[in-house]
N, C-alpha and C positions, 0 to 999 in steps of 0.2 A: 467780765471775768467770771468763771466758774468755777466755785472753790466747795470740796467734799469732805466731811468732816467723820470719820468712823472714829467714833467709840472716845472722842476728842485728841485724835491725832487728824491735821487738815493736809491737804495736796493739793495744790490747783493742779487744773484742768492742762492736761501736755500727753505728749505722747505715751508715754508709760501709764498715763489712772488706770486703764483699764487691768493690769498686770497689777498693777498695787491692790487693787481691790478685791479681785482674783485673792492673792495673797494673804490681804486681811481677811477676810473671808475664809478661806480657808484655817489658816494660824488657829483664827478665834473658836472654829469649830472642833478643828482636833482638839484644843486646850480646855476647851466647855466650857465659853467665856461667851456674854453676850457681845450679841452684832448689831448695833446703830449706823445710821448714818444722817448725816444734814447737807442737803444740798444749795450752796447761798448762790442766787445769779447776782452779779453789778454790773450792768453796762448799761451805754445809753437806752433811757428809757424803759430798763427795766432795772427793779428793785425786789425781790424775790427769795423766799427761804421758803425749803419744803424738809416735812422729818416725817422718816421714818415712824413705825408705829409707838418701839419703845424707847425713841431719841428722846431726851429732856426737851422740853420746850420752854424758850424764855419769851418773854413779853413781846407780843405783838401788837403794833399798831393797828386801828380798823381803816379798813382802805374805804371809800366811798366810789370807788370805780377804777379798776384797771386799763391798762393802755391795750390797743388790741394785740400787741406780740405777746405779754403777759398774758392774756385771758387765755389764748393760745396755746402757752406753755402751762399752765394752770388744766386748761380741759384734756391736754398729751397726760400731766401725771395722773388725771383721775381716770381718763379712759386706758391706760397700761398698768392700772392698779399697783404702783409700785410702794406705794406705802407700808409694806410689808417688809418686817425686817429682814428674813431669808430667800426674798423674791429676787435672786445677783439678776438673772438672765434678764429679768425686765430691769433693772435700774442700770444696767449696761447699757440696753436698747433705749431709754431713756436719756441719758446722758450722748450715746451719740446722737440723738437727733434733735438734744438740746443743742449740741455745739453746733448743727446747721443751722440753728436759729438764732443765737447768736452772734455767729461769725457775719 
């Protein structure tokens, strides 16, 4: 499961994120409101949270080794620099190519 968490409002992953995010994104810009987000994966074999630059961050466990779809997903967010709070086009492109990996 793929669940996205802007500004602590969460959506799993379905046909419309992309249209909600769009949305939030936009809303929060016209209103000159900050934009977070946190991306949690759960599915088999992987266990994974990624935040934005100025998303809160809560306690995180130290991994001693990831599985290879994780490392995978892991090298996708660093090489599409999406960690960027106003980067939509890359965390769109992110997210769909998370869900190939996933599914």
């Amino acid at each position: 499961m793929i669940k996205v968490n802007i500004c602590g409002t969460i959506q799993v992953y379905d046909s419309s994120l992309a249209s909600w995010i769009n949305e939030q994104y936009h809303n929060r810009r016209r209103d000159g409101a900050e934009f977070w987000f946190i991306i949690t994966v759960e599915s088999s074999g992987i266990n994974l949270s990624f935040h934005s630059a100025s998303a809160p961050h809560g306690r995180s466990l130290p991994y001693s080794h990831f599985s290879i779809r994780e490392q995978k997903i892991i090298d996708m967010w660093n090489d599409m620099d999406v960690k960027q709070d106003n980067n939509l086009s890359s965390l769109l492109k992110f997210l769909n190519k998370l869900k190939q990996i996933v599914s």
